[in-house]
mmCIF file of the N, C-alpha and C atoms, coordinates in Angstrom:
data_MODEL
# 
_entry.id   MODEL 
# 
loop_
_atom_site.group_PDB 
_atom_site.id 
_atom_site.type_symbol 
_atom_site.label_atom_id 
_atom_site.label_alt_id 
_atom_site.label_comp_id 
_atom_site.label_asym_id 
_atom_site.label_entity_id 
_atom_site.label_seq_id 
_atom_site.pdbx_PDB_ins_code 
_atom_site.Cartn_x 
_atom_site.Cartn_y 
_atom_site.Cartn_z 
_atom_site.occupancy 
_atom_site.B_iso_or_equiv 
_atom_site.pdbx_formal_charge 
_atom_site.auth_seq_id 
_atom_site.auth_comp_id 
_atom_site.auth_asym_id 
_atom_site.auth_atom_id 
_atom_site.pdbx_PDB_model_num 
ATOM 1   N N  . UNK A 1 1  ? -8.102  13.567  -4.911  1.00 0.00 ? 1  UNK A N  1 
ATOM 2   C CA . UNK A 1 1  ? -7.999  12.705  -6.076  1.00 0.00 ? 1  UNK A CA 1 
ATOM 3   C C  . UNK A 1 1  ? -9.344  12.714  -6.778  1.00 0.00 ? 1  UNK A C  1 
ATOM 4   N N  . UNK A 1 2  ? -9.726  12.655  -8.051  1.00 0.00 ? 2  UNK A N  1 
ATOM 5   C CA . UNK A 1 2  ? -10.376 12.892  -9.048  1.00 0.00 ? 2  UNK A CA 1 
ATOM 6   C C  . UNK A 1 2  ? -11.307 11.358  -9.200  1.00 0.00 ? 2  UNK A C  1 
ATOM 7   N N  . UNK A 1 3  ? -12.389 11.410  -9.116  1.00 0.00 ? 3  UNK A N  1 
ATOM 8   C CA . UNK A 1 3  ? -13.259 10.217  -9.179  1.00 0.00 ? 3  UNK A CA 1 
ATOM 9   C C  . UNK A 1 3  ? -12.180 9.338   -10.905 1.00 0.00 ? 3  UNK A C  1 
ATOM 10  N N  . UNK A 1 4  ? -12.351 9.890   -11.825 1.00 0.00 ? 4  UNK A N  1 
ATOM 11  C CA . UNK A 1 4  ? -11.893 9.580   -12.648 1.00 0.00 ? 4  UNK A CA 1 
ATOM 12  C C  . UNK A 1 4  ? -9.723  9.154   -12.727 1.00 0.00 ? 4  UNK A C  1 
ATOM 13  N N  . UNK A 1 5  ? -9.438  9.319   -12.237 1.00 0.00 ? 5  UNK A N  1 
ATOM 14  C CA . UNK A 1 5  ? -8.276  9.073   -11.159 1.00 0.00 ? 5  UNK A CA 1 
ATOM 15  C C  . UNK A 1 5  ? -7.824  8.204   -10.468 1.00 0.00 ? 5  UNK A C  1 
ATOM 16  N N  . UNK A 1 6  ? -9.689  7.432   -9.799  1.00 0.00 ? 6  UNK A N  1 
ATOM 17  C CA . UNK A 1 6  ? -8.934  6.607   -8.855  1.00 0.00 ? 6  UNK A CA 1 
ATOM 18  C C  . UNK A 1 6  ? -8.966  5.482   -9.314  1.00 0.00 ? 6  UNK A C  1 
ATOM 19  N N  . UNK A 1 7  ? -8.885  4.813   -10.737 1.00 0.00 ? 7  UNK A N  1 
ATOM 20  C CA . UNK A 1 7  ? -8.283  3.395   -11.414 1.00 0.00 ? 7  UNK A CA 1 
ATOM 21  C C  . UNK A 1 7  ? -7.038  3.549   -11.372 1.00 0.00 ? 7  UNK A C  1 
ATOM 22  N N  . UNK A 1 8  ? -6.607  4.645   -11.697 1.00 0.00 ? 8  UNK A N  1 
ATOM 23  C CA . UNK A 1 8  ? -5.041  4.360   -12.023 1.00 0.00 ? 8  UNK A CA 1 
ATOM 24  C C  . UNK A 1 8  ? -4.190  5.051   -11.130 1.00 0.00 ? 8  UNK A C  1 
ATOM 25  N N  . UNK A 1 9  ? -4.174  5.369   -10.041 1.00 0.00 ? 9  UNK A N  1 
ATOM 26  C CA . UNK A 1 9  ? -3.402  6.006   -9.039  1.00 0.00 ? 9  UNK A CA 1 
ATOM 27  C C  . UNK A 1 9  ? -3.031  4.379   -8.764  1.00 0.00 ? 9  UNK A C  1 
ATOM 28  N N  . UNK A 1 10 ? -1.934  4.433   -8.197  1.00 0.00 ? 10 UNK A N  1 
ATOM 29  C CA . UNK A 1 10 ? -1.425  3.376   -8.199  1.00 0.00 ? 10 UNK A CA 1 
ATOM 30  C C  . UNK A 1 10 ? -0.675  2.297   -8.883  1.00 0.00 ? 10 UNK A C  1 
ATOM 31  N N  . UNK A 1 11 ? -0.564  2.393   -10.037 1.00 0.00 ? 11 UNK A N  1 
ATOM 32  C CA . UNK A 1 11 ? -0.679  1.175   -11.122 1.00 0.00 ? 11 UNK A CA 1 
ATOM 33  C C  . UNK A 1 11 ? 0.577   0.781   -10.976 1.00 0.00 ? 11 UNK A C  1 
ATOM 34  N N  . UNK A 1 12 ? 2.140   1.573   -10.236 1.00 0.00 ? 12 UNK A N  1 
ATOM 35  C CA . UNK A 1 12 ? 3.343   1.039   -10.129 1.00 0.00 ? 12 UNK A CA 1 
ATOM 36  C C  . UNK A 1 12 ? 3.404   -0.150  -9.046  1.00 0.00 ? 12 UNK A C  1 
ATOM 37  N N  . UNK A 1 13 ? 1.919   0.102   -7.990  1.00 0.00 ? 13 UNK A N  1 
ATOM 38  C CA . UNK A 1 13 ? 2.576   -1.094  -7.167  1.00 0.00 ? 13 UNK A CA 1 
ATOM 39  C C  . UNK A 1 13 ? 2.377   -2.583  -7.395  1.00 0.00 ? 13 UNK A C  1 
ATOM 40  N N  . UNK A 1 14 ? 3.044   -3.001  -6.671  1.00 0.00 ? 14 UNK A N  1 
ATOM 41  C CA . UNK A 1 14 ? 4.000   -4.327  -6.842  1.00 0.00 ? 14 UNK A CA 1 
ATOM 42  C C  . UNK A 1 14 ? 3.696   -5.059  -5.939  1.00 0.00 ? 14 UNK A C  1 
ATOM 43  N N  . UNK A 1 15 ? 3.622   -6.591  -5.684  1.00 0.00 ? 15 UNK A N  1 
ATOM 44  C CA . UNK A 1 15 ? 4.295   -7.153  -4.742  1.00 0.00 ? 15 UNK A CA 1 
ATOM 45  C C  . UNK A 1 15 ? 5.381   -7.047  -4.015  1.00 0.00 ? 15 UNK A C  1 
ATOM 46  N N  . UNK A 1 16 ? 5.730   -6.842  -2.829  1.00 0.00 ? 16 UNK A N  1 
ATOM 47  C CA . UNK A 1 16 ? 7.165   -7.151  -2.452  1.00 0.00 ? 16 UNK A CA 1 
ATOM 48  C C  . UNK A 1 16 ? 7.495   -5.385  -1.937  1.00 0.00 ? 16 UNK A C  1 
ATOM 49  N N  . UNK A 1 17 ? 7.003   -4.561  -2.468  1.00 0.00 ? 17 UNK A N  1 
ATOM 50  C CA . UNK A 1 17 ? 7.166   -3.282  -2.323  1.00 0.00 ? 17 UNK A CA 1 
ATOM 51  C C  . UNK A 1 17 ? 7.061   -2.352  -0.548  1.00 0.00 ? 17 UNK A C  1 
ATOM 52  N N  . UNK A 1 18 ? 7.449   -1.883  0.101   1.00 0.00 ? 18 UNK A N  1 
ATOM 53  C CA . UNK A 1 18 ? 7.838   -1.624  1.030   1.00 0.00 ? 18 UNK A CA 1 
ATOM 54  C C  . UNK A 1 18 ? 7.214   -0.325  1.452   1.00 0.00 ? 18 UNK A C  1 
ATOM 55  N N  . UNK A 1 19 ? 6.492   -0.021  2.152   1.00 0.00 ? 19 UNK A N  1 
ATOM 56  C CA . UNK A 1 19 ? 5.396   0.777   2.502   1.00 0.00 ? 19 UNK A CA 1 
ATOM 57  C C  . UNK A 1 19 ? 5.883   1.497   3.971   1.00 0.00 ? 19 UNK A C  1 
ATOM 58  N N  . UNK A 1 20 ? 6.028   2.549   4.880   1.00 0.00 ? 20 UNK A N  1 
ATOM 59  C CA . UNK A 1 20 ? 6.059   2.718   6.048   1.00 0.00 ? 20 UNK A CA 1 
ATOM 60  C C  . UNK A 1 20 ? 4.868   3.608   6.668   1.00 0.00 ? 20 UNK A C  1 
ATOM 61  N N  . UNK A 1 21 ? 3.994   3.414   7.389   1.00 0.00 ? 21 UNK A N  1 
ATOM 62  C CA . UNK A 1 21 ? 2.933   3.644   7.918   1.00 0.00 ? 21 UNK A CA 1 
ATOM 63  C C  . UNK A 1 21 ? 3.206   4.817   9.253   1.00 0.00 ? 21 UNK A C  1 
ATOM 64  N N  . UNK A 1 22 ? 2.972   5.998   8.598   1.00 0.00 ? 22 UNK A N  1 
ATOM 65  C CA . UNK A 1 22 ? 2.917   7.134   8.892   1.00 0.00 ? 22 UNK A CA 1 
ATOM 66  C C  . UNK A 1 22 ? 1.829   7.299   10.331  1.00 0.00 ? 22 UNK A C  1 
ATOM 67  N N  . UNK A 1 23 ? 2.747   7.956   11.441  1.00 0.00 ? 23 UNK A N  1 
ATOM 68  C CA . UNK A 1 23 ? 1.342   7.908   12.686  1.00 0.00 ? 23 UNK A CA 1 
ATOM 69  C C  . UNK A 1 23 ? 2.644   7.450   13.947  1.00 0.00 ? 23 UNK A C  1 
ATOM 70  N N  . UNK A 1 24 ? 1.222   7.745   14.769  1.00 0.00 ? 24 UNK A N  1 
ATOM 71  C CA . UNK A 1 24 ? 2.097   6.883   16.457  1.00 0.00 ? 24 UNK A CA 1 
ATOM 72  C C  . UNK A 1 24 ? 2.709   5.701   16.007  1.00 0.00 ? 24 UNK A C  1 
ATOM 73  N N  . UNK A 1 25 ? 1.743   4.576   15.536  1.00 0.00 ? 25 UNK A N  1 
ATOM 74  C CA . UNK A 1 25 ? 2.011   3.797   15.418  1.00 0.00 ? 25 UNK A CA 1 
ATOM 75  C C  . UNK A 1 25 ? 3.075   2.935   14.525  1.00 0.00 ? 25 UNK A C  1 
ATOM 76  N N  . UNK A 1 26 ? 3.838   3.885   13.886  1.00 0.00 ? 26 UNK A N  1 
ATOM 77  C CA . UNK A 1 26 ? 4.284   3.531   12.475  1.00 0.00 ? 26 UNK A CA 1 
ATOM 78  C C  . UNK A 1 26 ? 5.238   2.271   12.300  1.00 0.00 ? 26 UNK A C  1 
ATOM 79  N N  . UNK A 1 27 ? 4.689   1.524   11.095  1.00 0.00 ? 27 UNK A N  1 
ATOM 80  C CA . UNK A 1 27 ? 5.742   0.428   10.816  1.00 0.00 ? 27 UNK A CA 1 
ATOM 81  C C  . UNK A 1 27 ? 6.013   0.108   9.547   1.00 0.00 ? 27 UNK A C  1 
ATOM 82  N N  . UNK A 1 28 ? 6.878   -1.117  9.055   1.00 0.00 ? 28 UNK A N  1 
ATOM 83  C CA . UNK A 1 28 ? 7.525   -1.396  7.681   1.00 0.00 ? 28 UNK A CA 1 
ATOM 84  C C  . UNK A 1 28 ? 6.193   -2.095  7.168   1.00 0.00 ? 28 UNK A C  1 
ATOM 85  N N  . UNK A 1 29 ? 5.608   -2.058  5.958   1.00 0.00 ? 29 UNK A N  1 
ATOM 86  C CA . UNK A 1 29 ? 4.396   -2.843  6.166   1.00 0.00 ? 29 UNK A CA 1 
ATOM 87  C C  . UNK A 1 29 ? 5.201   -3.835  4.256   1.00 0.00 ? 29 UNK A C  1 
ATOM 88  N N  . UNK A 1 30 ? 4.969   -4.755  4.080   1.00 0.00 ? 30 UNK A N  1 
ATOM 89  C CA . UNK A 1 30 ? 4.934   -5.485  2.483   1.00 0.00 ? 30 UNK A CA 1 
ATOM 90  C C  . UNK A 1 30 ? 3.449   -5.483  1.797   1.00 0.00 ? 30 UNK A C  1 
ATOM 91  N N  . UNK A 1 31 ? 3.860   -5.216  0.908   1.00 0.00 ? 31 UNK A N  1 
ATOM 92  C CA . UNK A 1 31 ? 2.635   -5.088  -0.326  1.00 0.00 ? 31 UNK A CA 1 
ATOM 93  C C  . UNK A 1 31 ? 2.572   -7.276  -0.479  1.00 0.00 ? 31 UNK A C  1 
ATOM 94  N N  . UNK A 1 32 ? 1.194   -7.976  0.350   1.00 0.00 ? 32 UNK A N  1 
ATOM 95  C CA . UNK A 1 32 ? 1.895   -9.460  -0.710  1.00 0.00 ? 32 UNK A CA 1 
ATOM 96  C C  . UNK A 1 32 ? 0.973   -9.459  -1.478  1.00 0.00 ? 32 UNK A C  1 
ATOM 97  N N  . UNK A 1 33 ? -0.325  -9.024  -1.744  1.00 0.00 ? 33 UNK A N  1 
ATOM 98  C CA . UNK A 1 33 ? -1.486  -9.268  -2.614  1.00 0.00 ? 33 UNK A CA 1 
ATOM 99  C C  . UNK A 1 33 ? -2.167  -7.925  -2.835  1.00 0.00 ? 33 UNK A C  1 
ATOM 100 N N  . UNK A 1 34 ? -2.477  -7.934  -4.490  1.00 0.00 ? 34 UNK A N  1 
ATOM 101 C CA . UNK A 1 34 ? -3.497  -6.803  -4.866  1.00 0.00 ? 34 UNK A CA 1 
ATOM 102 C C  . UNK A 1 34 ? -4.676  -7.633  -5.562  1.00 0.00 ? 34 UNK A C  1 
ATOM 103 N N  . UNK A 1 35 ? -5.954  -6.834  -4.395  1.00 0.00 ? 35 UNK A N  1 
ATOM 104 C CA . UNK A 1 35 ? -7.221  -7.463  -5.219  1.00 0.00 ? 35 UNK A CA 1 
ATOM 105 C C  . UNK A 1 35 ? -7.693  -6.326  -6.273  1.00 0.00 ? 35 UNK A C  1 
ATOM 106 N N  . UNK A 1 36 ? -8.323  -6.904  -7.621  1.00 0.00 ? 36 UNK A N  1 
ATOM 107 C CA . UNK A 1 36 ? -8.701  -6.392  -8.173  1.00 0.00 ? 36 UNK A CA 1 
ATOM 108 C C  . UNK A 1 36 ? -10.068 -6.583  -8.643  1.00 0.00 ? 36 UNK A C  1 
ATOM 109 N N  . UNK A 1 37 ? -11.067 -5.950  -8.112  1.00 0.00 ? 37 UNK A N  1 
ATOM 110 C CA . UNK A 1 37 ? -12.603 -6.196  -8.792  1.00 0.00 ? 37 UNK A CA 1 
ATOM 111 C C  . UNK A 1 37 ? -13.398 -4.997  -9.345  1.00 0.00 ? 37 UNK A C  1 
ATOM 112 N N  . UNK A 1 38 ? -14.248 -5.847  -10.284 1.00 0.00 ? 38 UNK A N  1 
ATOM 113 C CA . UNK A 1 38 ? -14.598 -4.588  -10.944 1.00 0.00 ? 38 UNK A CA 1 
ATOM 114 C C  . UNK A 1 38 ? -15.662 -3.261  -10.318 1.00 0.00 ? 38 UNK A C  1 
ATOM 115 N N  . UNK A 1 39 ? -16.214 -3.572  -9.128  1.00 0.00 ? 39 UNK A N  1 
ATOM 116 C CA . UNK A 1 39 ? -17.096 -2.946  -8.581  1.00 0.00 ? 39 UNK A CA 1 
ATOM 117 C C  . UNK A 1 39 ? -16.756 -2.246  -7.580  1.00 0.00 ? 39 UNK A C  1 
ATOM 118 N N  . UNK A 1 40 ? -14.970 -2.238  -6.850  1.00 0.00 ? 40 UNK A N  1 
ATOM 119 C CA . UNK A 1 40 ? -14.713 -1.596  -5.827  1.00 0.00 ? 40 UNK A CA 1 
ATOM 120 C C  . UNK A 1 40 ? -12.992 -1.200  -6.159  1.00 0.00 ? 40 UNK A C  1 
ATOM 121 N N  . UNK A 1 41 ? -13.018 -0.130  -5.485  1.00 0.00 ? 41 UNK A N  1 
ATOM 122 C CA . UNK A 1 41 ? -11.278 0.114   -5.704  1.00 0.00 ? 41 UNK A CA 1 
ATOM 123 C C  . UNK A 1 41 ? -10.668 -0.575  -5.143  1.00 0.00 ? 41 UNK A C  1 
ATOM 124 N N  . UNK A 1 42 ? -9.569  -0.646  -6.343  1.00 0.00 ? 42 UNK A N  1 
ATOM 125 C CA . UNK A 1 42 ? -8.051  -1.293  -5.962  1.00 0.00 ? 42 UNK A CA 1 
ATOM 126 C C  . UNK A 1 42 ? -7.668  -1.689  -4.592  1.00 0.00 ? 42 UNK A C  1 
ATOM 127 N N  . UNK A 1 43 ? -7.288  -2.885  -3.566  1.00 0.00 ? 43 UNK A N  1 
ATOM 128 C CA . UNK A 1 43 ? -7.054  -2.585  -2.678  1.00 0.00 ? 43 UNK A CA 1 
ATOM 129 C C  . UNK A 1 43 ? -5.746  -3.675  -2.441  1.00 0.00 ? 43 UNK A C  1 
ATOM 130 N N  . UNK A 1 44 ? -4.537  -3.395  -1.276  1.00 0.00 ? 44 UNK A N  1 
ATOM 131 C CA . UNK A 1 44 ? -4.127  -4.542  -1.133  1.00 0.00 ? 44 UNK A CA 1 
ATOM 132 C C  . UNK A 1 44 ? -3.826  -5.501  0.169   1.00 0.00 ? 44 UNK A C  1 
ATOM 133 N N  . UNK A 1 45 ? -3.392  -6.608  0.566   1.00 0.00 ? 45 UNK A N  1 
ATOM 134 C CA . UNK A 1 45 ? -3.072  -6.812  1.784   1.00 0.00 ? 45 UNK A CA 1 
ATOM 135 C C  . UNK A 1 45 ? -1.581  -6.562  2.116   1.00 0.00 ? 45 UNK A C  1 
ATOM 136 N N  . UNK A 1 46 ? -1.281  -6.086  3.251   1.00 0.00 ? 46 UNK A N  1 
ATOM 137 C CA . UNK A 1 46 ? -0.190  -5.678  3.281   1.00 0.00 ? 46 UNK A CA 1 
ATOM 138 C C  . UNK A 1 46 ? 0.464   -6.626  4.629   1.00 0.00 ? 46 UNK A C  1 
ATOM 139 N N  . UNK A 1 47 ? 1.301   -6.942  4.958   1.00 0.00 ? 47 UNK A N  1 
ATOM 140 C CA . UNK A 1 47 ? 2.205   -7.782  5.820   1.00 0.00 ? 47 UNK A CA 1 
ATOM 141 C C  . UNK A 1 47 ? 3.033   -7.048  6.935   1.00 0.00 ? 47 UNK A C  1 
ATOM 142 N N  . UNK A 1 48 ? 2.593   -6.807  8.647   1.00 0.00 ? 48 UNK A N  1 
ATOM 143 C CA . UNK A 1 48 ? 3.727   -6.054  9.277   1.00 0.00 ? 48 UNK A CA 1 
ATOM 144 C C  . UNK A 1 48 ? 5.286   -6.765  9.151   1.00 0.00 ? 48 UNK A C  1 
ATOM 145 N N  . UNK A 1 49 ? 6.431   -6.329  8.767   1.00 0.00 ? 49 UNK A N  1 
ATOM 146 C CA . UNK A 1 49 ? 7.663   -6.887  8.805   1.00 0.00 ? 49 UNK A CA 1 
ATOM 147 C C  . UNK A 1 49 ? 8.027   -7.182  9.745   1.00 0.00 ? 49 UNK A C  1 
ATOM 148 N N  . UNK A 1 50 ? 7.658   -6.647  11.196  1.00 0.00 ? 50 UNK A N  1 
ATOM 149 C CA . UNK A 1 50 ? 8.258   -7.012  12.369  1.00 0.00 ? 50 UNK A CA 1 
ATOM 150 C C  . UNK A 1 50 ? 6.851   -8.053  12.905  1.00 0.00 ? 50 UNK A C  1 
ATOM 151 N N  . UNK A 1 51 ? 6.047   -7.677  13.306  1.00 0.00 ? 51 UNK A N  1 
ATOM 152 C CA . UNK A 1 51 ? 5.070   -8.633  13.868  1.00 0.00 ? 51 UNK A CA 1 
ATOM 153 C C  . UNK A 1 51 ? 4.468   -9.671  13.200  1.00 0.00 ? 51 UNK A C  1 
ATOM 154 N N  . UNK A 1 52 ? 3.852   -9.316  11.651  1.00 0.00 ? 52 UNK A N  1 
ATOM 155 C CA . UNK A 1 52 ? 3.637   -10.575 11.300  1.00 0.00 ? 52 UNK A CA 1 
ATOM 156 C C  . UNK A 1 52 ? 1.858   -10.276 10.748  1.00 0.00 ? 52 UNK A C  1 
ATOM 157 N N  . UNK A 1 53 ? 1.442   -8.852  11.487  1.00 0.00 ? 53 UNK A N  1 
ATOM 158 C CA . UNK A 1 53 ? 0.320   -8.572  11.201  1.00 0.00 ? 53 UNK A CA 1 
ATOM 159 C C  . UNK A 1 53 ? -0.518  -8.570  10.136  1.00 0.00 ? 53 UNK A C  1 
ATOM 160 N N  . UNK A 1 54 ? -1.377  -8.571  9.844   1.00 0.00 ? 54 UNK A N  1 
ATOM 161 C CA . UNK A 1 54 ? -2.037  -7.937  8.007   1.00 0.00 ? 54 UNK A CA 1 
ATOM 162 C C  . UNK A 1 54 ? -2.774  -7.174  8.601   1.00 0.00 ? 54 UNK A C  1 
ATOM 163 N N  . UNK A 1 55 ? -2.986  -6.581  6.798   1.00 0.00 ? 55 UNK A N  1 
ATOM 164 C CA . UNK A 1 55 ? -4.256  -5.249  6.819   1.00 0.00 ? 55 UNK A CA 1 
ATOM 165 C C  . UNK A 1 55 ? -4.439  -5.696  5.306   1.00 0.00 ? 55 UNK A C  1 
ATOM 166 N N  . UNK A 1 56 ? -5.800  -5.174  5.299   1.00 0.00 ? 56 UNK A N  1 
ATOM 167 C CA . UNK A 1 56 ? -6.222  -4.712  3.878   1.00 0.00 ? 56 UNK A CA 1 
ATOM 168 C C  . UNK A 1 56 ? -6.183  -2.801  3.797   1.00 0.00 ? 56 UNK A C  1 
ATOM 169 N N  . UNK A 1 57 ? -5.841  -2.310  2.366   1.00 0.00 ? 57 UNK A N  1 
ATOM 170 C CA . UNK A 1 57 ? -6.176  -1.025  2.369   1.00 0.00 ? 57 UNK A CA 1 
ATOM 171 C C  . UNK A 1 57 ? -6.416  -0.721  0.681   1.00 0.00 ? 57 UNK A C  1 
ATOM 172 N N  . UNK A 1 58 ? -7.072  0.577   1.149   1.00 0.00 ? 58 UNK A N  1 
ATOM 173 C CA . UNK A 1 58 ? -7.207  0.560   -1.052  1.00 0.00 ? 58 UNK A CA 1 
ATOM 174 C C  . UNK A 1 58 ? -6.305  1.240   -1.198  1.00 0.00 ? 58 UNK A C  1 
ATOM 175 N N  . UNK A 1 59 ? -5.946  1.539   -2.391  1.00 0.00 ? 59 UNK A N  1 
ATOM 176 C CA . UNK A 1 59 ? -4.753  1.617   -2.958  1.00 0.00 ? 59 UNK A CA 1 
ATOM 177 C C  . UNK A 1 59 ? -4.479  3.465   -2.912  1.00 0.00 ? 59 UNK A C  1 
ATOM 178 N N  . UNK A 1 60 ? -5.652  3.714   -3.075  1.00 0.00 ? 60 UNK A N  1 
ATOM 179 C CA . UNK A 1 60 ? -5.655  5.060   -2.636  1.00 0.00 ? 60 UNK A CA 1 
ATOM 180 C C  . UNK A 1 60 ? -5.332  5.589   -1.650  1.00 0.00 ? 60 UNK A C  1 
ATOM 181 N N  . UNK A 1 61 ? -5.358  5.291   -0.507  1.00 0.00 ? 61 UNK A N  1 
ATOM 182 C CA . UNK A 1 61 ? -5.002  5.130   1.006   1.00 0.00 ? 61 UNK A CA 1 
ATOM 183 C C  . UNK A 1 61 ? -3.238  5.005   1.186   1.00 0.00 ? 61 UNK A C  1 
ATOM 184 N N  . UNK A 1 62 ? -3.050  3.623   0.381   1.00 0.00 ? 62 UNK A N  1 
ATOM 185 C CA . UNK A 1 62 ? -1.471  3.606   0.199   1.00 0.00 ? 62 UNK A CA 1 
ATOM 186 C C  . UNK A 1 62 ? -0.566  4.638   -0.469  1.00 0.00 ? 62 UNK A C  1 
ATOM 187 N N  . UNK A 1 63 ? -1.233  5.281   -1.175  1.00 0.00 ? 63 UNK A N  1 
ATOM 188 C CA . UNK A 1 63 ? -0.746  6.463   -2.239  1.00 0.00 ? 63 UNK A CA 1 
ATOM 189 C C  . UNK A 1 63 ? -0.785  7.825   -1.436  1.00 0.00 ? 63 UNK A C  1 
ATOM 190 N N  . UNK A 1 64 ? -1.798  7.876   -0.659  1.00 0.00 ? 64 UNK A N  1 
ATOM 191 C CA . UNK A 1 64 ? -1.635  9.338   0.516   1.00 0.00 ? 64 UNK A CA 1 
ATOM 192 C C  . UNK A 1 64 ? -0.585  9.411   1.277   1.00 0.00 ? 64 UNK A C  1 
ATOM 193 N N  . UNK A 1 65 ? 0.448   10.459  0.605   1.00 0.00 ? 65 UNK A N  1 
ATOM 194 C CA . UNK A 1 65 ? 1.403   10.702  1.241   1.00 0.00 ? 65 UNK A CA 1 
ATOM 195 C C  . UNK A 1 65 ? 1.019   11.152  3.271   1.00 0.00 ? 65 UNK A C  1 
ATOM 196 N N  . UNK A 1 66 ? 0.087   10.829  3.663   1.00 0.00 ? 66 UNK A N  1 
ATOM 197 C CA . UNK A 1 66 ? -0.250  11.593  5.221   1.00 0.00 ? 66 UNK A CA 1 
ATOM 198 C C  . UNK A 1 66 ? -0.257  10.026  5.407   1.00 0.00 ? 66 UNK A C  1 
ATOM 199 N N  . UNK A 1 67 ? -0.695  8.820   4.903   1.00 0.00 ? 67 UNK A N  1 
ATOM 200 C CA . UNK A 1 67 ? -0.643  7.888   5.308   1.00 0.00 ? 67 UNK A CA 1 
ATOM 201 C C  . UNK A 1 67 ? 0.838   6.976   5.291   1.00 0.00 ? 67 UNK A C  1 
ATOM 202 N N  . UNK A 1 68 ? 1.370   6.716   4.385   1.00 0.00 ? 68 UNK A N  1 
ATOM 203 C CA . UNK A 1 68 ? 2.115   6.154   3.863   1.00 0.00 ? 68 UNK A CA 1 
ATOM 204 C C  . UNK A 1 68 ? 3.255   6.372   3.496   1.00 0.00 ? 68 UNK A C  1 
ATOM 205 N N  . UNK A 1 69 ? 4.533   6.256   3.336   1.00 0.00 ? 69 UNK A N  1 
ATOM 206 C CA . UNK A 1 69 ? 5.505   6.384   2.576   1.00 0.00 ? 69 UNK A CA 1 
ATOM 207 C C  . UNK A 1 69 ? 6.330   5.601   1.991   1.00 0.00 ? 69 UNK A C  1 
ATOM 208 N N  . UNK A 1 70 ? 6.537   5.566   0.664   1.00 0.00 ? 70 UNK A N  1 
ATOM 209 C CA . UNK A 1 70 ? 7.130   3.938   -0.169  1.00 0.00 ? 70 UNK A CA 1 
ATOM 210 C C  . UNK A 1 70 ? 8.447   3.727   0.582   1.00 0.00 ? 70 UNK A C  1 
ATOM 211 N N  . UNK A 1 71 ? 9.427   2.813   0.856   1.00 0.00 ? 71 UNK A N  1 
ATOM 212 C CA . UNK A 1 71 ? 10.445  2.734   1.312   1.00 0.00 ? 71 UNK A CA 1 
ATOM 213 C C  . UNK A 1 71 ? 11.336  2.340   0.093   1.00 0.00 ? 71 UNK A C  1 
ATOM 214 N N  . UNK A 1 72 ? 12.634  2.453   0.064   1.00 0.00 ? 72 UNK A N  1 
ATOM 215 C CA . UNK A 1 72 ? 13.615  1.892   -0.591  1.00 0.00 ? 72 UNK A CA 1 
ATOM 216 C C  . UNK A 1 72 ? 14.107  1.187   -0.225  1.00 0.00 ? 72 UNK A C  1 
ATOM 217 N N  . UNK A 1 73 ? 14.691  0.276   -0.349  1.00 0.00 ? 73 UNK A N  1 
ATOM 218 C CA . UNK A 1 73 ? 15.318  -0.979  -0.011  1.00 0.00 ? 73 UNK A CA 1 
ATOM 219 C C  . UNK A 1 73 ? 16.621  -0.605  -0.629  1.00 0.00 ? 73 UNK A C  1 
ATOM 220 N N  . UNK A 1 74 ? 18.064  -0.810  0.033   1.00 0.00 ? 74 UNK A N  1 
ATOM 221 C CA . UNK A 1 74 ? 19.036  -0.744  -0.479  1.00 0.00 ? 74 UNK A CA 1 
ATOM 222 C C  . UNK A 1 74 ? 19.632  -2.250  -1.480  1.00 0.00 ? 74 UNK A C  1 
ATOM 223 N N  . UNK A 1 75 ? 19.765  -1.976  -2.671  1.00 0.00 ? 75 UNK A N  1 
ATOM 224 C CA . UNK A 1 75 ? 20.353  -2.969  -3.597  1.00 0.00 ? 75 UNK A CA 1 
ATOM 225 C C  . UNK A 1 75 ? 21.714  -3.872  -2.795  1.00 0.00 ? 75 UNK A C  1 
ATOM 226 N N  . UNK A 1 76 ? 22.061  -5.254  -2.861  1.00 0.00 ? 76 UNK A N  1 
ATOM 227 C CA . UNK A 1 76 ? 22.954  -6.222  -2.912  1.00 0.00 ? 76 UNK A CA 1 
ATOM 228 C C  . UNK A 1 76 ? 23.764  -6.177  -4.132  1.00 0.00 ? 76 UNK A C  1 
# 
């Protein structure tokens, strides 16, 4: 990713958005908060669905397909 790049990689996510964490360890993670400051990249806290855990990560991190993968949620 392109120094100039890394403001806006990202800009679709959301609250509420559904993340699965790529690895041994992998789980459903929720997007509930994005910080935004002007001196550091994008980052957000994310929520484990089953345990209850948090993380912070930058947004760039969430966007690496080796890390991450968005989930879909099936519509009601």
């Amino acid at each position: 990713m392109s120094l100039f790049g890394r403001r806006t990689a990202g800009t679709d996510i959301q609250p509420g958005q559904i993340f699965r964490k790529l690895g041994t360890y992998g789980a459903d993670w929720v997007v509930e908060r994005i910080f935004e400051y002007p001196d550091i990249p994008r980052h957000v806290r994310m929520i484990d669905r089953n345990s209850g855990r948090t993380m912070t990560v930058a947004i760039s991190m969430l966007v690496d397909p080796e890390c991450f993968q968005r989930k879909t949620e099936p519509t009601a």
